[in-house]
C-alpha positions as a LaTeX table, in Angstrom:
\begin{tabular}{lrrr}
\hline
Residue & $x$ (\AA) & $y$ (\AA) & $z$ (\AA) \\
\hline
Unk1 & 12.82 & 7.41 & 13.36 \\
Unk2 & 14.50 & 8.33 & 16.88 \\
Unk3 & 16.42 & 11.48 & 16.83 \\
Unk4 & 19.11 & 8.97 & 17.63 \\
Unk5 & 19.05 & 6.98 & 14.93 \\
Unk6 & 18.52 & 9.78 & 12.42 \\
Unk7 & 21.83 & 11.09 & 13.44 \\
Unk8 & 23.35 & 7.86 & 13.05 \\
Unk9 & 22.09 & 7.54 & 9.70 \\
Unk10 & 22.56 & 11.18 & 8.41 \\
Unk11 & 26.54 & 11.05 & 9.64 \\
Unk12 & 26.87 & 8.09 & 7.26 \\
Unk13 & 25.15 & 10.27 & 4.60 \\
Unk14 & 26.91 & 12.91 & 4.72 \\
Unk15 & 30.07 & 10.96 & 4.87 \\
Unk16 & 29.18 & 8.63 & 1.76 \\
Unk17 & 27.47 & 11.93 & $-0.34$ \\
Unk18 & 31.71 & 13.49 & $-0.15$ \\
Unk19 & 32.79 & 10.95 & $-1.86$ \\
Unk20 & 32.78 & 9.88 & $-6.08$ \\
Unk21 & 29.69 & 8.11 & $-7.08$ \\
Unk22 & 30.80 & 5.17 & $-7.45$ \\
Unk23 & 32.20 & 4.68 & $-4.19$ \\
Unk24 & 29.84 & 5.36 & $-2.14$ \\
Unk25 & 27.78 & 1.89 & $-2.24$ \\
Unk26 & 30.97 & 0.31 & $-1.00$ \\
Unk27 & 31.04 & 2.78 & 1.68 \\
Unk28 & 27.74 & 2.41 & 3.49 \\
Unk29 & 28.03 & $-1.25$ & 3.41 \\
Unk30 & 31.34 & $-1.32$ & 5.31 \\
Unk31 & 29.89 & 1.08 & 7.74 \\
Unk32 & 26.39 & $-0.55$ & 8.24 \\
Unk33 & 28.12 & $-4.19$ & 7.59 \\
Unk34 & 26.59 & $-5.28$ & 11.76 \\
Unk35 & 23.05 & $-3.46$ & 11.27 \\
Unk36 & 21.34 & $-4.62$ & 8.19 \\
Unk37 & 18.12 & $-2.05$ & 8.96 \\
Unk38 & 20.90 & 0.69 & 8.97 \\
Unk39 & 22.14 & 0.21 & 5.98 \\
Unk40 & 18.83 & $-0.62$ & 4.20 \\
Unk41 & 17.73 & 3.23 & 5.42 \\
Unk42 & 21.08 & 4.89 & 4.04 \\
Unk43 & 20.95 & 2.74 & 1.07 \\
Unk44 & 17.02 & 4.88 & 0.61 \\
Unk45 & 18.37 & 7.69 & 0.83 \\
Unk46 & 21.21 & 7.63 & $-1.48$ \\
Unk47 & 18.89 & 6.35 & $-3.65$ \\
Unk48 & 16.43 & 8.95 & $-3.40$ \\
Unk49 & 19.80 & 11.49 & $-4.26$ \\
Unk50 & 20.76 & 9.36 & $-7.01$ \\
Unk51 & 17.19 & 9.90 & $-8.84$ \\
Unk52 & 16.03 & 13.36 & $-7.81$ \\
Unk53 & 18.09 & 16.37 & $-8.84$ \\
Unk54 & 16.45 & 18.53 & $-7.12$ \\
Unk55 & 15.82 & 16.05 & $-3.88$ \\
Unk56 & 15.71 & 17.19 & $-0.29$ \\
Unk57 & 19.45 & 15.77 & 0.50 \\
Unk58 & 21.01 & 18.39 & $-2.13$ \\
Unk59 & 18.97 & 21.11 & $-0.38$ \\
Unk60 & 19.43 & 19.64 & 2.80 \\
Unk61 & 16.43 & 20.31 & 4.85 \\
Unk62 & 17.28 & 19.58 & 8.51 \\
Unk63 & 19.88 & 21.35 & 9.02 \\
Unk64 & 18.25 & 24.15 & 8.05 \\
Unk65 & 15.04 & 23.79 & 10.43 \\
Unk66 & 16.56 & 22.18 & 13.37 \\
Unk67 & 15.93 & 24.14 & 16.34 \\
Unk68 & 17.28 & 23.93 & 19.96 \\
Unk69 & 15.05 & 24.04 & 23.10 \\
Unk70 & 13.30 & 27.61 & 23.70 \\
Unk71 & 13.06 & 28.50 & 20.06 \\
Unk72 & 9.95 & 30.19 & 19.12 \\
Unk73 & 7.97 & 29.44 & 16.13 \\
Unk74 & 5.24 & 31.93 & 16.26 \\
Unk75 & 3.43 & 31.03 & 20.03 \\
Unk76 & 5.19 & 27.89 & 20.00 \\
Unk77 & 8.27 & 27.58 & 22.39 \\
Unk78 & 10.34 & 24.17 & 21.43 \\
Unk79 & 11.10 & 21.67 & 24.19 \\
Unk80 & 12.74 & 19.02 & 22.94 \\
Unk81 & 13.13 & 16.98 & 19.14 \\
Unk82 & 11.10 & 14.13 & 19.17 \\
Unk83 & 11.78 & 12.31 & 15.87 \\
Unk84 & 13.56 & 12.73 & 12.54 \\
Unk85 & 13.26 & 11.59 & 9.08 \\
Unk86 & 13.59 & 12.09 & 5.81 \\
Unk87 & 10.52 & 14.34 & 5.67 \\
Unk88 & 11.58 & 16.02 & 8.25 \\
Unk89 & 12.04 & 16.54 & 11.95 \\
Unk90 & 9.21 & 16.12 & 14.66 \\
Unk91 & 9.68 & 18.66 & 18.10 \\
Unk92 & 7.62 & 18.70 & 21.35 \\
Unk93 & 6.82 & 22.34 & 21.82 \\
Unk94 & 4.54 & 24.50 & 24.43 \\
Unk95 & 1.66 & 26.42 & 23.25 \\
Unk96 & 2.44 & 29.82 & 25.56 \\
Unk97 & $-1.10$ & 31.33 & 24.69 \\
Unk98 & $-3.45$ & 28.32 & 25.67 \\
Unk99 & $-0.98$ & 26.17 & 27.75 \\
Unk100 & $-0.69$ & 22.69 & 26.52 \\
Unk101 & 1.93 & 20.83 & 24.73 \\
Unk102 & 1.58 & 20.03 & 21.40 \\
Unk103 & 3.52 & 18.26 & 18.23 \\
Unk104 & 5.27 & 20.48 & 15.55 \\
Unk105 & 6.35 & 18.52 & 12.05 \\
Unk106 & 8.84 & 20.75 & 10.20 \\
Unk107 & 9.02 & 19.49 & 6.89 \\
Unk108 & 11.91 & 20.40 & 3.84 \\
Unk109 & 12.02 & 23.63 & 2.37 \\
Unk110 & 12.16 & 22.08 & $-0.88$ \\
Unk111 & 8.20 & 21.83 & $-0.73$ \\
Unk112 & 7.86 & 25.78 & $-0.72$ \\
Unk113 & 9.80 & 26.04 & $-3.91$ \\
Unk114 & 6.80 & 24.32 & $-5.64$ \\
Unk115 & 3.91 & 26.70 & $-5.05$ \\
Unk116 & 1.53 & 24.07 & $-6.51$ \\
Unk117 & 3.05 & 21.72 & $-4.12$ \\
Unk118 & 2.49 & 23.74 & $-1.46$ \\
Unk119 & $-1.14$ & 24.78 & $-2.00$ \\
Unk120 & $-1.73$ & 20.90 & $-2.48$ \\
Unk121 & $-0.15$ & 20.03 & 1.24 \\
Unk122 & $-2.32$ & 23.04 & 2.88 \\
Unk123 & $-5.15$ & 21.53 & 1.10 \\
Unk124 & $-4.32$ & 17.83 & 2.45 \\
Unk125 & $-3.24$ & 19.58 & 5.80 \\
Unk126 & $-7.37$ & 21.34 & 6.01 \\
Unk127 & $-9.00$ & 18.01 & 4.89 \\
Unk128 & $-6.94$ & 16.17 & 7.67 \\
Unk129 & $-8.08$ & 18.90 & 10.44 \\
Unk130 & $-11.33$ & 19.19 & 9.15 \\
Unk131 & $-12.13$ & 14.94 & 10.04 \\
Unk132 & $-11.98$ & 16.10 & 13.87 \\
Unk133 & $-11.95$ & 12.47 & 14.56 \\
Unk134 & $-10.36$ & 10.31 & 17.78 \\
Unk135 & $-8.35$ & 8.21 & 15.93 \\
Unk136 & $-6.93$ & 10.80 & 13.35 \\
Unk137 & $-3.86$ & 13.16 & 14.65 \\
Unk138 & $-5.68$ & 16.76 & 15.57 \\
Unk139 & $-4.10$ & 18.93 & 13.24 \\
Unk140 & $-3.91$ & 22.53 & 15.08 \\
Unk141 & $-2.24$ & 25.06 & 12.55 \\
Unk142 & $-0.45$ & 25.28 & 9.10 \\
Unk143 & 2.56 & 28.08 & 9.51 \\
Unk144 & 6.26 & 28.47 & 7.78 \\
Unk145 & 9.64 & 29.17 & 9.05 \\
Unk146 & 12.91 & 29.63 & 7.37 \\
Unk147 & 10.90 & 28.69 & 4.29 \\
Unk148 & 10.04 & 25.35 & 5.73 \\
Unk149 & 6.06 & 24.42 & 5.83 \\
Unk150 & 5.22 & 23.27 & 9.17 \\
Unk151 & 2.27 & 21.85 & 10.83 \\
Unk152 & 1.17 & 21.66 & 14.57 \\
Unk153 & $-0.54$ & 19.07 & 15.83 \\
Unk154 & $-1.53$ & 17.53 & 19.39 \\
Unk155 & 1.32 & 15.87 & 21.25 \\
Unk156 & 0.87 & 12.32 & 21.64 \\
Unk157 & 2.31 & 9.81 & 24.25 \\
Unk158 & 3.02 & 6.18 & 23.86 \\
Unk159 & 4.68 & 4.16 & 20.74 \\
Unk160 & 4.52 & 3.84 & 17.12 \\
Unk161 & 2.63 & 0.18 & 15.89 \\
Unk162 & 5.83 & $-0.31$ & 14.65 \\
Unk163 & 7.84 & 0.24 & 17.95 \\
Unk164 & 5.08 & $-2.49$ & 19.84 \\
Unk165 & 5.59 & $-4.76$ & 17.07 \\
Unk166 & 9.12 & $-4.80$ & 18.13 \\
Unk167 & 8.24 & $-7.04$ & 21.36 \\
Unk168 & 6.47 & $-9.42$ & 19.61 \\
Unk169 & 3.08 & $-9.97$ & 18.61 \\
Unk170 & $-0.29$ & $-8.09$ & 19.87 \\
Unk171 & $-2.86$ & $-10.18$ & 21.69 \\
Unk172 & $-5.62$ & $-11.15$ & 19.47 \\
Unk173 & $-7.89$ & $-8.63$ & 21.99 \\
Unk174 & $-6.13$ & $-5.94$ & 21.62 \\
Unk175 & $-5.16$ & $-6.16$ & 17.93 \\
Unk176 & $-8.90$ & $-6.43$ & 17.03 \\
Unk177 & $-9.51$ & $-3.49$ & 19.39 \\
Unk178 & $-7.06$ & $-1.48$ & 17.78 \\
Unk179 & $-8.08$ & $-2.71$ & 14.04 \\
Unk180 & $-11.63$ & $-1.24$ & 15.05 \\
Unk181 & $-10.56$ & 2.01 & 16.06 \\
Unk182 & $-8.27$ & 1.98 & 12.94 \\
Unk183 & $-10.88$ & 1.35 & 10.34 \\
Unk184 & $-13.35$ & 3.69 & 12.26 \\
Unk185 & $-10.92$ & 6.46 & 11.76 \\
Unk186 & $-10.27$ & 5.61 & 7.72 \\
Unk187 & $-14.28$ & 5.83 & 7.34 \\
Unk188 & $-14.34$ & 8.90 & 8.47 \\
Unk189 & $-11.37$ & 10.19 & 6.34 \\
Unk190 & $-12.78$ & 7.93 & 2.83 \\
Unk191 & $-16.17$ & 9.98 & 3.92 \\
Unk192 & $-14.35$ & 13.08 & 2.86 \\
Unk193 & $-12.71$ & 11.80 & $-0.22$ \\
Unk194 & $-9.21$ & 11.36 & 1.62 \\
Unk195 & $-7.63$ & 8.54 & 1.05 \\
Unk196 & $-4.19$ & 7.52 & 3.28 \\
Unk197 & $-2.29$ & 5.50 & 0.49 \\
Unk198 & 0.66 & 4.96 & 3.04 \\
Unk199 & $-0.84$ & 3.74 & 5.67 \\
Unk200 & 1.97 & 0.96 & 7.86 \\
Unk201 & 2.89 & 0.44 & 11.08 \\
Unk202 & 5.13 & 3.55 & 11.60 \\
Unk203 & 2.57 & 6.10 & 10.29 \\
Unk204 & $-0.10$ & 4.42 & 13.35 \\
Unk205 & 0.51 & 6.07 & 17.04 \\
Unk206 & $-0.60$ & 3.68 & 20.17 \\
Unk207 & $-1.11$ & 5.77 & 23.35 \\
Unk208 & $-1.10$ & 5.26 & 26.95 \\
Unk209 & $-4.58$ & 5.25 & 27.58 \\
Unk210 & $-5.42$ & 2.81 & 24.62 \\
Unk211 & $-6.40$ & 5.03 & 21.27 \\
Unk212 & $-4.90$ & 4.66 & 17.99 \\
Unk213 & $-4.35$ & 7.65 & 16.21 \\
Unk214 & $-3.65$ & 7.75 & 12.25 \\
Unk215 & $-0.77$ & 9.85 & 11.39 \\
Unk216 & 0.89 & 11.29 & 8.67 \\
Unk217 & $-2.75$ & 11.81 & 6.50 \\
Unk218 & $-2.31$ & 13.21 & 3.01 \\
Unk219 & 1.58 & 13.63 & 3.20 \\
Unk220 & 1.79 & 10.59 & 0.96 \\
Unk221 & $-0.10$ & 12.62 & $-1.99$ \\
Unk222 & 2.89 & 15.34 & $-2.12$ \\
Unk223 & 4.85 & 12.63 & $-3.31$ \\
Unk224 & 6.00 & 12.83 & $-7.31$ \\
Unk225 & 3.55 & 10.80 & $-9.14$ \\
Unk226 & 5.39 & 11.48 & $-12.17$ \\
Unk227 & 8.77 & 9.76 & $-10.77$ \\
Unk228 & 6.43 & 6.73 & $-9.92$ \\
Unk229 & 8.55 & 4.54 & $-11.69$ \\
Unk230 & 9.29 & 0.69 & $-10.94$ \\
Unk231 & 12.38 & 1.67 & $-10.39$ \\
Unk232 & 11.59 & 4.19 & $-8.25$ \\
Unk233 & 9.34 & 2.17 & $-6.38$ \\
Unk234 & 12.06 & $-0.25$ & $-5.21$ \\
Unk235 & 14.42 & 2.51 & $-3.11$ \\
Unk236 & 13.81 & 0.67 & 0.38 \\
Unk237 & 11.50 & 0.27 & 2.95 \\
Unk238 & 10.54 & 3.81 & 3.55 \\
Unk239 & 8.22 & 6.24 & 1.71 \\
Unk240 & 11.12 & 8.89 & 0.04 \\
Unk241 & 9.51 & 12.09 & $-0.40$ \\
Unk242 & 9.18 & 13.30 & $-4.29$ \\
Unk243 & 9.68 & 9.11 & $-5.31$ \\
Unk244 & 7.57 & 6.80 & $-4.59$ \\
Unk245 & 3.46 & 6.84 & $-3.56$ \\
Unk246 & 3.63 & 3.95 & $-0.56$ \\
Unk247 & 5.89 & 1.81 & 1.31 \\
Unk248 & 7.21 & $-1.29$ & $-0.15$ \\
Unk249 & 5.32 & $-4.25$ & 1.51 \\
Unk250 & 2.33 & $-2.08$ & 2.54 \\
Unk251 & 1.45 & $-1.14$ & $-1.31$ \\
Unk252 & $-1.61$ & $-2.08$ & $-3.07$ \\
Unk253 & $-1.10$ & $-4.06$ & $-6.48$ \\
Unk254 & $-2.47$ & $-1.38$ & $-8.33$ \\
Unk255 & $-0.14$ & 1.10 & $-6.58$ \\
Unk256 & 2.68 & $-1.38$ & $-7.71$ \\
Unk257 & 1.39 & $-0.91$ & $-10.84$ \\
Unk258 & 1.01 & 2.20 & $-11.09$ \\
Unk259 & $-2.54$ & 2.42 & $-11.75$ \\
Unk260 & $-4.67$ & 5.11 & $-10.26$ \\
Unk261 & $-6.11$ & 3.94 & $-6.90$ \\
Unk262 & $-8.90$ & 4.50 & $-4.46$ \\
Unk263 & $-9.84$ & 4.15 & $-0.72$ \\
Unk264 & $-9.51$ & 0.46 & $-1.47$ \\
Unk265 & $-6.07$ & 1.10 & $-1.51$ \\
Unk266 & $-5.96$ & 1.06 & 2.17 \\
Unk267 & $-8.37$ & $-1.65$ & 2.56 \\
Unk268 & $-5.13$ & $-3.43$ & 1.24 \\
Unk269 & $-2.87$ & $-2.04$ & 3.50 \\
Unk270 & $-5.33$ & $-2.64$ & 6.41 \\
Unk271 & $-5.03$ & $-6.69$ & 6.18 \\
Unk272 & $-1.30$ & $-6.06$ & 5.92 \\
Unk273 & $-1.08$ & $-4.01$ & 9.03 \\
Unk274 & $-3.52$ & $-6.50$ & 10.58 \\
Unk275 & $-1.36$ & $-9.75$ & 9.49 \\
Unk276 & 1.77 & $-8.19$ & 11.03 \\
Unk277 & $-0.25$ & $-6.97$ & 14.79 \\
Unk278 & $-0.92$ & $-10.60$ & 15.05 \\
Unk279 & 2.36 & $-12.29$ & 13.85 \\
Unk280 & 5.11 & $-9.60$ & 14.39 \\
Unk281 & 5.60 & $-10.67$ & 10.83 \\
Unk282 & 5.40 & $-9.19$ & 7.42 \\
Unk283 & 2.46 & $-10.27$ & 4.67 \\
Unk284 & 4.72 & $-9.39$ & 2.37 \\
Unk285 & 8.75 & $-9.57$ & 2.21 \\
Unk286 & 11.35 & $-10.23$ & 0.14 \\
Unk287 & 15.28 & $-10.24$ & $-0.11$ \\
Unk288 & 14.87 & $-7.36$ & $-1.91$ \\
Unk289 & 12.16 & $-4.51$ & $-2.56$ \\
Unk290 & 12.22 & $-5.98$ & $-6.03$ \\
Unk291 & 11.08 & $-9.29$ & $-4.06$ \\
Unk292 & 8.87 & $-7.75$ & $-2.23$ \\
Unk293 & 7.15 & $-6.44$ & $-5.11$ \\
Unk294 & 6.53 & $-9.31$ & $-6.71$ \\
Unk295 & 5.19 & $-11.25$ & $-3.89$ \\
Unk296 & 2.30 & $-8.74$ & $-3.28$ \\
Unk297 & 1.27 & $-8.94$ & $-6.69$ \\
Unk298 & 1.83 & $-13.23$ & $-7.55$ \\
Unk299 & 1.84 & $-14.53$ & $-3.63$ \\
Unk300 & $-0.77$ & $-14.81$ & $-1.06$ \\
Unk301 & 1.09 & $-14.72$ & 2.35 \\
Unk302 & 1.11 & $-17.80$ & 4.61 \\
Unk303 & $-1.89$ & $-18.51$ & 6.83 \\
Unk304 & $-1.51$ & $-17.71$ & 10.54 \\
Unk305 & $-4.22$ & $-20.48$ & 12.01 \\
Unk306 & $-1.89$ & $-23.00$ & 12.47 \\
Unk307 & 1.18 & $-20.35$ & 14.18 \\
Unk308 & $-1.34$ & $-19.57$ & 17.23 \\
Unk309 & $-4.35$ & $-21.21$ & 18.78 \\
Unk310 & $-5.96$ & $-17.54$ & 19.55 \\
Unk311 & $-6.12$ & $-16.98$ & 15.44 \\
Unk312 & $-9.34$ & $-18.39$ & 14.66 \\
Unk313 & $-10.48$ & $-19.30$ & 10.97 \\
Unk314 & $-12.77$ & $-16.82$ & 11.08 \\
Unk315 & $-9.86$ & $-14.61$ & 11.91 \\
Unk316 & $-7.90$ & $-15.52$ & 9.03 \\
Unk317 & $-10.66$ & $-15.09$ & 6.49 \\
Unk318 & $-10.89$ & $-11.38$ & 7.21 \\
Unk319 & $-7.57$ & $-11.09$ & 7.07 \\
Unk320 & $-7.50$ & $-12.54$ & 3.32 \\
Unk321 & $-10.13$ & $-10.56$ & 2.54 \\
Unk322 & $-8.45$ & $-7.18$ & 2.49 \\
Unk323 & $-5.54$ & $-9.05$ & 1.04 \\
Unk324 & $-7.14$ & $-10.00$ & $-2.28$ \\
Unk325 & $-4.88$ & $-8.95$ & $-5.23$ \\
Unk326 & $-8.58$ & $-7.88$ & $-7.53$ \\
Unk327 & $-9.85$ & $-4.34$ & $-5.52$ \\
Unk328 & $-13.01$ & $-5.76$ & $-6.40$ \\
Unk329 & $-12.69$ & $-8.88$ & $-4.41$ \\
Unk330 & $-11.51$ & $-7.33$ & $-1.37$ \\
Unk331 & $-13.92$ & $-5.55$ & 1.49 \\
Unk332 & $-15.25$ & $-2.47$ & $-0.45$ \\
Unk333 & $-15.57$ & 0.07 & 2.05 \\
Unk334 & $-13.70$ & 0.23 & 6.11 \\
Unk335 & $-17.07$ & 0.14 & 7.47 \\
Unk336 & $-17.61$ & $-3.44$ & 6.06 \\
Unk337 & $-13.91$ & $-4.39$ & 7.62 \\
Unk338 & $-15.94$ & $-3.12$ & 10.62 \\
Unk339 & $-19.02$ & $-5.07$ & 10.86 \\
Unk340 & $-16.80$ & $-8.45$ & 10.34 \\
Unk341 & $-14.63$ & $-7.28$ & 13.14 \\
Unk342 & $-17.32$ & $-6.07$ & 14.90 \\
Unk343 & $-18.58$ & $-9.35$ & 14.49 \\
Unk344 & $-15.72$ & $-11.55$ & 15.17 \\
Unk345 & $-15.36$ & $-9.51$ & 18.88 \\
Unk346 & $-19.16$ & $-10.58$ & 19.46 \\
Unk347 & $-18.37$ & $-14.05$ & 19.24 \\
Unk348 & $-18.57$ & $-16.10$ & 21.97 \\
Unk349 & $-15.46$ & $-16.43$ & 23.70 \\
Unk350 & $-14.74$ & $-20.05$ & 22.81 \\
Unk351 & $-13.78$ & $-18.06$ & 18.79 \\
Unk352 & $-11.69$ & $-15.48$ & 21.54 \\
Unk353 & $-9.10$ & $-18.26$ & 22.05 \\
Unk354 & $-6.58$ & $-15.67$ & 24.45 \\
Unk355 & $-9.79$ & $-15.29$ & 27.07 \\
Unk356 & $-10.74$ & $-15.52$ & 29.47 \\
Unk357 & $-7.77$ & $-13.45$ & 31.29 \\
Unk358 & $-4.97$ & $-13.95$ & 33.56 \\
Unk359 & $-6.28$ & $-13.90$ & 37.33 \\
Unk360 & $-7.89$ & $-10.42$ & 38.70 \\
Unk361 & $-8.13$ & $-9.36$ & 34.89 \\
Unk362 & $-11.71$ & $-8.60$ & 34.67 \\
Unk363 & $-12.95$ & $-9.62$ & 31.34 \\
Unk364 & $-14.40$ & $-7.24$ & 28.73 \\
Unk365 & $-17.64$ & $-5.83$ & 29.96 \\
Unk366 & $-20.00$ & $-7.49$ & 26.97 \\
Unk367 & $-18.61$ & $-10.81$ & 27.73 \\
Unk368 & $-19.64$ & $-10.50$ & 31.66 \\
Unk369 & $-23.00$ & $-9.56$ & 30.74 \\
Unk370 & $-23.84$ & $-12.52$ & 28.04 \\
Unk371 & $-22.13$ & $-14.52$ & 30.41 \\
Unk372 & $-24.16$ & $-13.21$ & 33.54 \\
Unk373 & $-27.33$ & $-14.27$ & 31.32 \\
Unk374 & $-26.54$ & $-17.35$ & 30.17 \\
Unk375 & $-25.87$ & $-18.56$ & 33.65 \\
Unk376 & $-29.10$ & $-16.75$ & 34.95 \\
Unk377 & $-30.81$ & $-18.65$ & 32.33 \\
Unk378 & $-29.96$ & $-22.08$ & 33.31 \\
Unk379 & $-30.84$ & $-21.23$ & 36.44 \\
Unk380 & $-34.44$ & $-20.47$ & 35.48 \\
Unk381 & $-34.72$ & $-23.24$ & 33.12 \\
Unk382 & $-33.57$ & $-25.89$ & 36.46 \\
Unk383 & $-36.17$ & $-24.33$ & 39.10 \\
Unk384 & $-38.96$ & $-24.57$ & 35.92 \\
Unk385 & $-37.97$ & $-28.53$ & 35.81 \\
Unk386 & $-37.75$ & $-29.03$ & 39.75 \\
Unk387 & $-41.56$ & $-27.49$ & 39.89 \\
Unk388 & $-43.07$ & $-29.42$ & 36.91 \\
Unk389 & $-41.82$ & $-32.44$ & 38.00 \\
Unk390 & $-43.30$ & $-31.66$ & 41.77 \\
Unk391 & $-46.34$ & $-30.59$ & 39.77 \\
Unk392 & $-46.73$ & $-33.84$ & 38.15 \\
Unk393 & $-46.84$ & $-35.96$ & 40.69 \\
Unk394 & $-49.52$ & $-34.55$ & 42.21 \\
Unk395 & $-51.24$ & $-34.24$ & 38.44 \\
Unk396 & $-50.96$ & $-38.28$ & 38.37 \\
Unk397 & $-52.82$ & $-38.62$ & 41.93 \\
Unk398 & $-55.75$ & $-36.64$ & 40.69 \\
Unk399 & $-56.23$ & $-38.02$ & 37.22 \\
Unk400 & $-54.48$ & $-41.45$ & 37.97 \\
Unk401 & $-56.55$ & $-45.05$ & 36.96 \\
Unk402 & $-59.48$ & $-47.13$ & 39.21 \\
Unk403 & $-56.89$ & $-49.52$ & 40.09 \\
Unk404 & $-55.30$ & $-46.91$ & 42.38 \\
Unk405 & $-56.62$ & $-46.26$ & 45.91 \\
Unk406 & $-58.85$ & $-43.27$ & 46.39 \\
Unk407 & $-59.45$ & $-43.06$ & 50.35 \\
Unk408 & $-59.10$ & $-45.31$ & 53.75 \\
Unk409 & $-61.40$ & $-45.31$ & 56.30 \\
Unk410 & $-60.59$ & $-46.20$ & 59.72 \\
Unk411 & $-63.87$ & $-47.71$ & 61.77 \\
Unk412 & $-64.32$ & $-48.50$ & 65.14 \\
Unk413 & $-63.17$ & $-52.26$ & 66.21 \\
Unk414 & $-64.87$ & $-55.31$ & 68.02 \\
Unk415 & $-63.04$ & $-57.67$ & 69.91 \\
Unk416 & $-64.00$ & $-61.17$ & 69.87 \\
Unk417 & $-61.38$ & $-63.10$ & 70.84 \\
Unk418 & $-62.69$ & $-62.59$ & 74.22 \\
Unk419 & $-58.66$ & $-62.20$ & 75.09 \\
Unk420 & $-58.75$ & $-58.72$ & 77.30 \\
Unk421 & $-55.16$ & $-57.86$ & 75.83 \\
\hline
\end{tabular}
């Protein structure tokens, strides 16, 4: 969320949290009445007050932490805020000992009451900087100020998935460029025993010079399994810290369940993610988180082959795949979503329906060369016809039948017409 935005929502927060109970529904809707997304996030976090006691908006958390340009946090001098959430707020700070920028995450001090909490986030936070992997966030350094955990990471440029998706849909290309690097990076973190278990389009960074990077790892396992009730599940769109273990519509059945889950659990989320890069749609959405629910554990979401030429069958099929409601029916590990993409981006490029390219594009690299050979080929296979049909002929003249003429003789000529011409 946009520094902007979070202030929007948090002055309608604060506003609706001063008044009785039972007024405050009323409230927010009147206010967010022209912005349905607006109210949808206050409505999550009132929600989140209304069934923790001991939640981050009683002890509120960010403005506590939020800190102005030149603040210091150990060797880290603040530049600017970023982003802001309900887990905290994001800043773009300057290391002043080895000279680059980086990312600082400030989450709520509520976490450091909880000393098991706590030693369960630095364990997450290690695991995550320990994958040293180009499409996971670098995590830098684990510190604490004001009683707030914090963690330092690289500073990224570019867009959230979820800001792209906001223009409309990603090229079939690119989205199958960017699902690679996305399941490469969750092999290497299921390789560790680290599973995501929130991944969706907002936790997924896109940067300027084409990586994905996977943010937000392990933060999703501080949440309260305990208060991982239906109804607890069903506070809004976002993941609420100390609620609920996923994001409605990006939630595995058995997390909707409630069952215990594994890296499958993202295999899930992965065809979810990938149905919405290539529709600007959702797999799964209802009128209501309650809706939404339901439909990822009785409905199968509607095929995208007929909405776009450029999504093949083939396409679609993977898709489905990681989309099956049985674990045990879907892909079973990220590196076998791999190999079929992997696959799929091998095909020739009549299965690559949004090739070849707009003029002076150059097309990718491995389709040149098959190309380059294929034409080289029928070259080859043209000048081997042209000579064995030259060869023939002359194969016919030595081997040919009696009937044929062998030789001609020319002798010398007599005239006896006795006429001198």
């Amino acid at each position: 969320m946009k520094p902007e935005r979070w202030a929007q929502v948090r002055k309608i927060l604060d506003a609706a949290l001063e008044l009785p109970p039972e007024a405050r529904a009323a409230y927010v809707a009147r206010m967010c009445a022209t912005d349905p997304d607006l109210h949808r996030e206050v409505q999550s976090f009132l929600a989140a007050h209304d069934h923790a006691s001991d939640s981050f908006l009683e002890n509120p958390a960010l403005p506590s932490v939020t800190l102005g340009p030149g603040a210091r946090l150990g060797a880290y001098e603040i530049v600017e805020m970023v982003g802001a959430g309900g887990m905290g707020e994001v800043y773009r700070a300057r290391d002043t000992v080895l000279g680059r920028e980086v990312a600082i995450k400030v989450l709520p001090p509520i976490f450091s009451r909880d000393a098991d909490r706590l030693r369960r986030f630095e364990q997450e936070a290690c695991s995550a900087a320990a994958l040293n992997h180009p499409n996971i966030l670098a995590i830098h350094q684990l510190g604490s100020h004001d009683g707030a955990p914090y963690l330092v990471s690289e500073f990224l440029e570019g867009e959230t998935l979820r800001d792209r998706l906001e223009k409309g849909p990603v090229p079939v290309s690119s989205a199958l460029d960017y699902m690679l690097q996305l399941v490469n990076g969750l092999a290497a973190a299921h390789a560790k025993g680290i599973v995501h278990r929130d991944l969706k389009p907002d936790n997924l960074f896109l940067t300027n010079n084409g990586l994905l990077k996977i943010l937000d790892f392990g933060l999703a396992k501080l949440h309260r399994s305990e208060l991982g009730t239906p109804d607890a599940m069903t506070q809004g769109s976002s993941t609420l810290p100390g609620v609920v273990m996923g994001t409605v519509g990006y939630m595995s059945p058995e997390q909707v369940r409630g069952q215990q889950v594994d890296h499958r659990t993202d295999i899930f989320a992965l065809g979810a993610i990938f149905y919405e890069m290539l529709s600007a749609k959702r797999a799964f959405k209802g009128t209501t988180p309650a809706d939404t629910l339901t439909a990822i554990l009785m409905h199968d979401p509607p095929s995208l082959t007929g909405t776009s030429p450029n999504i093949t069958p083939p396409l679609d099929r993977i898709i489905r795949r990681c989309l099956e409601k049985d674990a045990n029916e879907r892909f079973q590990s990220a590196k076998e979503v791999g190999f079929a993409l992997k696959a799929l981006s091998d095909a020739p490029v009549a299965l690559r329906a949004d090739f070849p390219k707009a003029p002076g594009v150059p097309l990718p690299r491995q389709l040149i060369t098959k190309q380059t050979l294929s034409l080289t080929g029928l070259a080859l296979l043209a000048v081997f016809a042209l000579v064995f049909a030259a060869n023939l002929g002359g194969l016919r003249d030595r081997f040919g039948g009696a009937g044929h003429i062998q030789s001609l003789a020319v002798l010398p000529l007599a005239n006896l017409s006795g006429d001198p011409a």
